[in-house]
VOGU-3710 file (C-alpha; in Angstrom, 3 decimals, decimal comma):
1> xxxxxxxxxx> 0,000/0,000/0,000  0,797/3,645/-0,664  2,944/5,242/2,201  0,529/8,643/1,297  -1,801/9,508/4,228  -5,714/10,803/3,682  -8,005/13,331/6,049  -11,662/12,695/5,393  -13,527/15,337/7,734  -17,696/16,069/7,379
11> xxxxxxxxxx> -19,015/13,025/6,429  -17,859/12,237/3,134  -19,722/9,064/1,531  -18,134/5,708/1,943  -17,942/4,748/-1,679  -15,257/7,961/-2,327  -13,571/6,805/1,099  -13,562/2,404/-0,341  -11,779/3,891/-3,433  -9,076/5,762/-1,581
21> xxxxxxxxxx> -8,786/3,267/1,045  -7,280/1,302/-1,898  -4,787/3,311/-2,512  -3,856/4,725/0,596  -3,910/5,012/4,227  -7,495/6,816/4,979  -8,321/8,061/8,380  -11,788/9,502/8,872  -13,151/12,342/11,070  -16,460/12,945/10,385
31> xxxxxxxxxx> -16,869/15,707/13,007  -13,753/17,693/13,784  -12,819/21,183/15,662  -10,787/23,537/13,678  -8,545/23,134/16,859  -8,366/19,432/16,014  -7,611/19,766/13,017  -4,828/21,841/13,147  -3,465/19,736/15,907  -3,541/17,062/13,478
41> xxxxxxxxxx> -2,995/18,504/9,765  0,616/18,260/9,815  0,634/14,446/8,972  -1,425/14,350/6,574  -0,360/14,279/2,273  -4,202/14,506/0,952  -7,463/16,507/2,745  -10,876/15,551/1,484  -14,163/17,948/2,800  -17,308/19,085/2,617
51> xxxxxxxxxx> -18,098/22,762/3,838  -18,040/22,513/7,208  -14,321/22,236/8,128  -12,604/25,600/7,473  -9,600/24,985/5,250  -7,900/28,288/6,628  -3,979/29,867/6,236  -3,570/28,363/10,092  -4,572/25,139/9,021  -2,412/25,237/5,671
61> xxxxxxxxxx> 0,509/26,670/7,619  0,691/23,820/9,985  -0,252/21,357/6,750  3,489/21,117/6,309  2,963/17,608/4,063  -0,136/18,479/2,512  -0,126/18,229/-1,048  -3,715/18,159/-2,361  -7,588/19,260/-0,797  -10,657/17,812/-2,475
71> xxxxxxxxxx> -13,161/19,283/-1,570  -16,555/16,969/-2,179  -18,869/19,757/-3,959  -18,648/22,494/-6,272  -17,669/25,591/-4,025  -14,261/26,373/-2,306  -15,457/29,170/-0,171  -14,260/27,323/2,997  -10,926/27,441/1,653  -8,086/29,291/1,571
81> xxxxxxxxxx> -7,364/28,693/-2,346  -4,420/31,588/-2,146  -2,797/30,801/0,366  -2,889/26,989/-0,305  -1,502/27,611/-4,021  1,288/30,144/-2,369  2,138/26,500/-0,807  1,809/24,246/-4,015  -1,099/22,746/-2,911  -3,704/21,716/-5,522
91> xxxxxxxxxx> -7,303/22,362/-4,676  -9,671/20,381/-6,542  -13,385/20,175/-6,254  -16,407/18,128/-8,110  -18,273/20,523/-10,706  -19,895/17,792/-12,203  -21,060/15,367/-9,005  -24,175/17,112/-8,515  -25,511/17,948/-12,312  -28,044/16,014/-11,992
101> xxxxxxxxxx> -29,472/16,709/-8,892  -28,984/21,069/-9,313  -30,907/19,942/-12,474  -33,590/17,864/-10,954  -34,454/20,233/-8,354  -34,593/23,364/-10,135  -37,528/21,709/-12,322  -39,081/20,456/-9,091  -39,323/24,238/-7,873  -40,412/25,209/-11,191
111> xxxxxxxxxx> -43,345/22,675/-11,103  -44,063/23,192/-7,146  -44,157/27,262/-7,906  -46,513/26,421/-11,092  -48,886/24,350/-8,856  -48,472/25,671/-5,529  -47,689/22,379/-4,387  -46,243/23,340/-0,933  -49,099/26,037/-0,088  -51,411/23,027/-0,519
121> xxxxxxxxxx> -49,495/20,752/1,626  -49,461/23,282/4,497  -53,303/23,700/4,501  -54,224/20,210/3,477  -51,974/19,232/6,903  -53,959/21,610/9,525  -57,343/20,047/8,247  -58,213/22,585/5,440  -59,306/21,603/1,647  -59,449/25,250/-0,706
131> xxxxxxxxxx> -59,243/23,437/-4,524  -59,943/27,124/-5,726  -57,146/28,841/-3,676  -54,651/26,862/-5,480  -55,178/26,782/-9,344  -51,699/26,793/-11,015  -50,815/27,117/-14,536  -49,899/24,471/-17,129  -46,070/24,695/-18,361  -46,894/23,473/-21,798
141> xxxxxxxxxx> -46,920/25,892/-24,218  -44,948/28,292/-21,974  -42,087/30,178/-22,224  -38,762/28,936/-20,254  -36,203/31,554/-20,128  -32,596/30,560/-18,737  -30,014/32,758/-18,076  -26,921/30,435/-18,071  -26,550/27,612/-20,572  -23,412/25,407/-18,640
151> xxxxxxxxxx> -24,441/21,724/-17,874  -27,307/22,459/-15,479  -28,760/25,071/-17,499  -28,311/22,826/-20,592  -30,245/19,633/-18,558  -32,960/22,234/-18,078  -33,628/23,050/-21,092  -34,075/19,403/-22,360  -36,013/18,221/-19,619  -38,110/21,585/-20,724
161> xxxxxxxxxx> -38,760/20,566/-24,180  -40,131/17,677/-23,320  -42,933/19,587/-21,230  -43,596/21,118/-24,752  -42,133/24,379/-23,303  -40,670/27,103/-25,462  -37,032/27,488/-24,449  -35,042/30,664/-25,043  -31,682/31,509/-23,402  -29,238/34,347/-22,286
171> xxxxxxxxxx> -25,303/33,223/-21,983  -22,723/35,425/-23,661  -20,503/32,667/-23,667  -22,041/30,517/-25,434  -22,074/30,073/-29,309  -25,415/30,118/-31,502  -24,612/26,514/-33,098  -23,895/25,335/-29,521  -27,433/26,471/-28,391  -29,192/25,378/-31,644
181> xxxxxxxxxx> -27,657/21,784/-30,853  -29,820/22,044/-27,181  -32,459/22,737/-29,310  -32,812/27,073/-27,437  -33,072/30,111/-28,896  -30,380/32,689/-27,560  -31,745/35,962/-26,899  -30,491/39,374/-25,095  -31,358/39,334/-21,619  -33,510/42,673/-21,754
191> xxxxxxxxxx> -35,838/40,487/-24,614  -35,330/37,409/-22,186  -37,034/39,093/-19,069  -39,864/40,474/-21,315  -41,343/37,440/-22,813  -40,948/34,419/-20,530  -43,161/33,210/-18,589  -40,882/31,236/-15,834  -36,927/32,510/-15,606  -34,384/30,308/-14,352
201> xxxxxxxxxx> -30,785/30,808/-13,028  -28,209/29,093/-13,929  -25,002/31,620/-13,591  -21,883/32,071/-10,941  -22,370/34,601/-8,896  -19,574/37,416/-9,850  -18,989/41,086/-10,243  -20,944/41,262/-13,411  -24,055/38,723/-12,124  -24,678/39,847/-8,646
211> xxxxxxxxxx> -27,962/41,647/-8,663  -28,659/40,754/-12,127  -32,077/40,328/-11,442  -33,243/43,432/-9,208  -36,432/45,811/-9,066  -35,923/47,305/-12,850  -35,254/43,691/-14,505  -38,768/42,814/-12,432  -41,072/45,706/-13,604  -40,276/44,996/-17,312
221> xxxxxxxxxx> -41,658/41,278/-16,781  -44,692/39,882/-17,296  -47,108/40,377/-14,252  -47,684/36,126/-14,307  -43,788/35,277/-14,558  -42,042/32,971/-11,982  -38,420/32,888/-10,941  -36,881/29,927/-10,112  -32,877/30,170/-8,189  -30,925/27,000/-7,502
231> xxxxxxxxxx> -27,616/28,708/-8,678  -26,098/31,365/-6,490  -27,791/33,729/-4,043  -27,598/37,407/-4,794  -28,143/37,215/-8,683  -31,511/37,843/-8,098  -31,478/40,748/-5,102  -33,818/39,457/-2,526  -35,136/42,953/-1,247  -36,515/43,464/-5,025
241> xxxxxxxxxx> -37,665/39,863/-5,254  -39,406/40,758/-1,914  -41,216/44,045/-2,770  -42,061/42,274/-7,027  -43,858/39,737/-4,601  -45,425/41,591/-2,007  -46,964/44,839/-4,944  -48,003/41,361/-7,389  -45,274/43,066/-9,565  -44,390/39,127/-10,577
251> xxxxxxxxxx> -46,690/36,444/-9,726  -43,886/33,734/-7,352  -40,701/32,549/-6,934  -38,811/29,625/-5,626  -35,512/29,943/-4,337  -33,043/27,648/-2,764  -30,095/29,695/-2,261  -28,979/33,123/-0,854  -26,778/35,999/-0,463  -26,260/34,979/3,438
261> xxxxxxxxxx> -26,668/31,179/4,558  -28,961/30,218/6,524  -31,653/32,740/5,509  -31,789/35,347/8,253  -34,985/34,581/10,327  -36,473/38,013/9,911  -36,173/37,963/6,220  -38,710/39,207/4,297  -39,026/36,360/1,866  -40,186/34,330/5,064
271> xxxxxxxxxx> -43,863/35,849/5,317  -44,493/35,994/1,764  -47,290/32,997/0,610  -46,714/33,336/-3,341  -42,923/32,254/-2,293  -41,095/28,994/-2,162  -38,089/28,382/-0,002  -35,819/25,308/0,264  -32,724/25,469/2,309  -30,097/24,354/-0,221
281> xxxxxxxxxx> -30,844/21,225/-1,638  -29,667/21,605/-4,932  -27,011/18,968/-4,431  -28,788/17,461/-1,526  -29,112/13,737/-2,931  -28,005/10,550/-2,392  -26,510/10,266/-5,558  -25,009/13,392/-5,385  -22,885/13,000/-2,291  -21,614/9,393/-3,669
291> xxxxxxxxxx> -20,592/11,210/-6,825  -18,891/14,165/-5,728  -16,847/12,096/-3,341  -16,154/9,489/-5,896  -15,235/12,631/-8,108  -12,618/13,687/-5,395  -11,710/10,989/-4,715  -10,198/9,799/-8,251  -8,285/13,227/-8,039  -6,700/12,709/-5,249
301> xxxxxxxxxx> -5,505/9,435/-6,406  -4,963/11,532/-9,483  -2,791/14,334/-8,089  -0,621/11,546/-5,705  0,084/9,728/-8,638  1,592/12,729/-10,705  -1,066/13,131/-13,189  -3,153/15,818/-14,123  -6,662/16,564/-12,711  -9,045/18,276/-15,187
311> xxxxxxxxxx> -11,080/19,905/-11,757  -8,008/22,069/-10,137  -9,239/25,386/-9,372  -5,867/26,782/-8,750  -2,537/26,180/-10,685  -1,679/22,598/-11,136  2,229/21,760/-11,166  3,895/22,658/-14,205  7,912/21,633/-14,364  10,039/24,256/-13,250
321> xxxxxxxxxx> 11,861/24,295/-16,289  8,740/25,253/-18,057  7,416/27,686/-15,753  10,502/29,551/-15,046  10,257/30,966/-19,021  6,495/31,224/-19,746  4,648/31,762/-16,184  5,585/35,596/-17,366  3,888/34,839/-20,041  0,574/33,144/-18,994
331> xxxxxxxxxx> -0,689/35,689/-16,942  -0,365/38,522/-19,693  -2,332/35,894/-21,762  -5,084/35,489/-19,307  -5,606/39,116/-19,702  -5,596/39,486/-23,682  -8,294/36,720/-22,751  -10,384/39,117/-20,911  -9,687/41,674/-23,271  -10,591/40,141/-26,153
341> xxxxxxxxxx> -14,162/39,172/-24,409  -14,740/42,481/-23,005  -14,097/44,483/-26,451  -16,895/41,449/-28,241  -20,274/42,659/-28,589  -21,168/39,123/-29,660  -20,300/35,487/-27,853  -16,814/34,230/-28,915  -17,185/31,015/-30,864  -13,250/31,160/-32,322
351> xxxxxxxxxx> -10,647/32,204/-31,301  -6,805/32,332/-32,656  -3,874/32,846/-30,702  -0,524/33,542/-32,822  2,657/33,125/-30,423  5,952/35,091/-32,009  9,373/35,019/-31,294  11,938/32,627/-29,208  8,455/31,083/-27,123  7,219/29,874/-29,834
361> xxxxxxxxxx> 9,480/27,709/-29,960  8,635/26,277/-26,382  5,766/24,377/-25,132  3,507/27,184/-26,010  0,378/25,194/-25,623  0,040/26,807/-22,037  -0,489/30,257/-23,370  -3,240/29,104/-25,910  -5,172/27,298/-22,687  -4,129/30,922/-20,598
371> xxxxxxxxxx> -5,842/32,771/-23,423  -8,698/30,405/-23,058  -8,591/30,540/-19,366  -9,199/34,343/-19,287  -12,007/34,367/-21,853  -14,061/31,550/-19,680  -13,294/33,306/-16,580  -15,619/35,976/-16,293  -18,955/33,722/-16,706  -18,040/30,611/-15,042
381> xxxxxxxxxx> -17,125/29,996/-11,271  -13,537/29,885/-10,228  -12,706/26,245/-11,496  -11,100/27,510/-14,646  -7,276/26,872/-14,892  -4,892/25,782/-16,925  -6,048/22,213/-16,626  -9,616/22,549/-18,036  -9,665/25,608/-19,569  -9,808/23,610/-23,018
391> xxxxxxxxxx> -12,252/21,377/-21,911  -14,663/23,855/-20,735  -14,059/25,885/-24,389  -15,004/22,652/-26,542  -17,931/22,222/-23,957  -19,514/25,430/-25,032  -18,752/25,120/-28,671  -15,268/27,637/-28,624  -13,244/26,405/-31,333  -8,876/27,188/-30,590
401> xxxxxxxxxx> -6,682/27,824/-33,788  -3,054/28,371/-33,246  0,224/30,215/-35,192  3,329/29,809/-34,386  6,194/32,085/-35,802  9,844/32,647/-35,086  9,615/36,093/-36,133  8,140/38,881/-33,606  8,563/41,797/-35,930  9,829/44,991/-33,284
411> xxxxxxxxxx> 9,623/42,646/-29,757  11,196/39,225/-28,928  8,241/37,548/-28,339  4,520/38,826/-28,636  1,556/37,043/-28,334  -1,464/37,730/-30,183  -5,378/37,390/-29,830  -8,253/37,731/-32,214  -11,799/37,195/-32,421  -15,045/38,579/-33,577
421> xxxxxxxxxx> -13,397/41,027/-35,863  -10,842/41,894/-33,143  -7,330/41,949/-32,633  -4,888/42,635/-29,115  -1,319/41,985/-28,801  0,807/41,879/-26,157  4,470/41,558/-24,663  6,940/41,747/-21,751  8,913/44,402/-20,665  10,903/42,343/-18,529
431> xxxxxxxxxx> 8,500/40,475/-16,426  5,660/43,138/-17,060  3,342/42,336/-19,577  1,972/44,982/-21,496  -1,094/45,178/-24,220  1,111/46,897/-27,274  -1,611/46,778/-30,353  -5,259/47,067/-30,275  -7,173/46,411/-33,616  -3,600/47,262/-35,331
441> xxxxxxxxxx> -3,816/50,504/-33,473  0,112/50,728/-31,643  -0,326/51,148/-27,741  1,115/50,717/-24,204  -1,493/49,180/-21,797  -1,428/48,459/-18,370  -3,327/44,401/-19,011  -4,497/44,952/-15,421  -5,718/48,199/-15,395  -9,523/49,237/-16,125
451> xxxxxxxxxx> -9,503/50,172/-20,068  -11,710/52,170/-22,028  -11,844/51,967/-25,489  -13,231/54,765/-27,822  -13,625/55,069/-31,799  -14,896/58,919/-32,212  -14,040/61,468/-35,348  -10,996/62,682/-35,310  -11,125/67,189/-34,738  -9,894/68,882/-31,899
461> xxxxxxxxxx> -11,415/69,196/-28,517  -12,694/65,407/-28,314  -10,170/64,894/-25,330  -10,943/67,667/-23,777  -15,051/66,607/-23,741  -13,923/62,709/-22,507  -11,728/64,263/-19,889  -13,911/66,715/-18,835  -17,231/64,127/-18,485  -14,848/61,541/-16,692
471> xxxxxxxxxx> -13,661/63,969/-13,974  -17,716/64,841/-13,612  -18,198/61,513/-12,598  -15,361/61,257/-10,336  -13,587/59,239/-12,479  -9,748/59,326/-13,013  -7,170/59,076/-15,987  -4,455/57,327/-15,363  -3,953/56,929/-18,863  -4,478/58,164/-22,603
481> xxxxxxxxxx> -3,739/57,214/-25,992  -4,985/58,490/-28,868  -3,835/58,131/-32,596  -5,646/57,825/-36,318  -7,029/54,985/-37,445  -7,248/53,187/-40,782  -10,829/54,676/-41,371  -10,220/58,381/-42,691  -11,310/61,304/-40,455  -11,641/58,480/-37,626
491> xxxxxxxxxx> -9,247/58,163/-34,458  -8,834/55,828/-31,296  -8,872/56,745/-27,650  -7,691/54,050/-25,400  -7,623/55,103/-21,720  -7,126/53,354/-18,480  -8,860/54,777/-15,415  -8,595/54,567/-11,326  -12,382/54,027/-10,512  -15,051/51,713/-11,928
501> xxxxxxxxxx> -16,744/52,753/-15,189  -20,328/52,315/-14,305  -23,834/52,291/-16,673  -24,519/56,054/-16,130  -20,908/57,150/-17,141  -20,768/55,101/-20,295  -24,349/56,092/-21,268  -23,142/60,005/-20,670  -20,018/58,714/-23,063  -21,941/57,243/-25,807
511> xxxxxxxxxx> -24,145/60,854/-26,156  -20,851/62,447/-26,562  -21,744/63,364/-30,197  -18,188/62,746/-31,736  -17,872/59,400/-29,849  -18,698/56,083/-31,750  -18,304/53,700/-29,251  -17,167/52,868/-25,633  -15,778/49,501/-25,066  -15,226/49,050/-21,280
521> xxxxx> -12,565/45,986/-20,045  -12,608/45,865/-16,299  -11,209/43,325/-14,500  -11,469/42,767/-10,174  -8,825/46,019/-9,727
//
């Protein structure tokens, strides 16, 4: 047997425990203090949880052997991901172990909201029997509108169509082919929230989802809609869901997660009847918890057995030899990832990344799934890394061409980005990567900084307007670049800024009469 020693804290099933226990020496703590489990950490080579145990910098500073933490479910939040990759340590977690039952249960709410299943319960249990009280609506013929199209999303909409339900869909990152193969129309969200009749949520919760769904998104939807949340709480802000329930602005919801866990007991959502409130369950299935841990399980084996696991959410080990040249390198892709998919107006279906100079003559591969990395990494949660960054692409139809060239015209190395009509480029000076081209326009970008991009006419005092609006809004330049384009009696502005770049000062931007276009890029400054 393996000399490797395994931590299985919270009650992880016994089938993912059998399968280590075959590999190595398991010991198993289903209930442990986090002063236990420091006491105890040190010894350990592998750490397998659920969310209870706190996976903390103490505990991963006294984890002096530890070399891998599965965690048996999708979300790392009781772990210290940072600090644990600071140390080598692999996280990995089990994305996929629960599909099926986040899928099942989100169409349960959706028929329980449609028939007022648990309203009827409650009365038919203290002796009532009010037939009339509780008419519900068909969901044939109606409108299913889902704002996320990644696995769960995509085993709602097929379990949808065959309720004879009309499917449409919002998810900028996913292709039009890939949504006509799941049989779902993609739409804009503002045309999404107008026509369906039941909305489900399927997203992460990030910067650009939280609140997605508030009092505005409500009023423009029809008076009989239901929303449905088994995702993330706080995409759908639950003082708006609480006032669209209480003024009949929608007709009910069901939700099963929230922004704070447990739900506070004096939370409004709590004395609301048209309202349907589970306590997490999305993943809360037999089947479920034998999967995830059989998931984690195989990674760990994985991971102690020096291969690769496809669920990482933080760096996996690359050889040093590798690293030491192109780990400059990755990150500056990652960006030109994000900066490609903030400057498309459209999903990216295919993308090309051209490596030139000495690198390309390397391994390269990396930056390619970097580039990839970045583009995925603002719609999904924070599994994407350099591991499954391709897999996840192919999953939502993102097709990866690559160029490789010895030549790197004015730079030693460069690596380029395009998509959707767009182009960015970028180096290192020294171990700082820059953005040096946009659209064949010849700049020097900060890849972290917040970036505004703007097309206007090109005749004096267009600076001064932009500058003059920004510093209105509080808003500060920390940089500016302007230059002609190709297009005659046209010019390009390409700023970076100090403070966020919200609706109201892009709208005031876009009146600016010689301004074509704002293109924001923001990433978590």
């Amino acid at each position: 047997m393996n000399t490797f020693n395994i931590l299985a804290v919270d009650g992880i099933a016994n089938e993912g425990i059998d399968l280590l226990r075959k590999n190595f020496n398991v010991e198993v703590r289903d209930k442990i203090s986090h002063e236990e489990l420091l006491e105890i950490i040190p010894k350990f080579d592998a750490l397998i949880v659920r969310s209870a145990s706190k996976v903390t910098a103490d505990v991963l500073e006294r984890a002096t052997n530890l070399k891998i933490i599965g965690r048996a479910g999708v979300g790392v939040d009781n772990i210290d991901v940072q600090a644990a990759t600071e140390r080598g340590i692999i996280v990995i977690n089990s994305p996929d172990g629960n599909t099926i039952a986040a899928t099942e249960h989100t169409f349960a709410m959706m028929l329980a909201v449609s028939r007022n299943i648990p309203q009827a319960n409650r009365v038919m249990h203290t002796g009532g029997w009010d037939r009339k009280k509780f008419v519900g609506v068909e969901l044939r013929n109606k409108t299913l509108a889902i704002i996320g199209l990644g696995k769960i999303g995509a085993g709602v909409a097929k379990r949808a169509q065959s309720f004879d339900m009309n499917v449409i869909a919002y998810d900028p990152f996913v292709s039009a082919e890939r949504a006509k193969n799941l049989g779902v129309r993609l739409v804009n969200l503002d045309e999404l929230i107008k026509v369906a009749d039941f909305i489900t949520v399927h997203m992460p919760l990030t910067n650009s989802t939280r609140d997605m769904i508030a009092l505005p998104q409500m009023r423009m939807m029809k008076p009989t809609v239901r929303l449905i949340n088994c995702a993330r709480g706080g995409i759908i802000n639950e003082n708006a869901l609480a006032t669209a329930l209480t003024e009949k602005i929608i007709a009910g919801a069901a939700i099963d997660v929230f922004e704070n866990e447990p739900l506070a007991e004096d939370s409004p959502l709590r004395n609301l009847p048209n309202i349907i409130l589970t306590p997490h369950l999305g993943a809360s299935t037999v089947e479920a918890q034998i999967g995830v841990s059989v998931d984690v399980a195989k990674g760990i084996i994985d991971a102690l057995n020096n291969r690769p696991v496809a669920t990482a959410v933080n760096l996996p080990h690359i050889p040093s030899h590798i690293l030491e040249k192109l780990a400059p390198y990755l990150d500056l892709s990652e960006r030109l990832g994000r900066t490609i998919t903030g400057m498309s107006k459209d999903p990216i279906s295919s993308v090309q990344v051209k490596v030139n100079g000495k690198i390309a003559d390397m391994n390269s591969s990396l930056i390619s799934t970097a580039v990839l990395k970045g583009i995925l990494s603002s719609a999904l949660d924070a599994g994407v890394n350099l591991v499954n960054a391709n897999i996840l692409a192919a999953e939502r139809g993102i097709h990866l061409s690559e160029i490789k060239s010895s030549i790197a015209r004015d730079f030693a190395n460069l690596v380029t980005v395009s998509a959707n009509g767009n182009i960015v480029t970028g180096t290192l000076f020294g171990n700082e990567g820059r953005i040096v081209e946009i659209n064949n326009f010849r700049v020097d970008v900060d890849p972290h900084a917040r970036i505004l991009i703007c097309p206007h006419i090109n005749r004096p005092g267009v600076i001064g307007l932009v500058g003059t609006l920004l510093a209105k809004h509080g808003v500060n330049i920390s940089g500016m670049q302007v230059g002609k384009t190709s297009i005659e009696g046209t010019s390009l502005m390409v700023l970076t800024v100090d403070n966020p770049l919200t609706q109201p000062v892009l709208d005031d931007m876009k009146n600016l009469e010689p301004i074509f276009d704002v293109t924001p890029v923001a990433y978590d400054v």
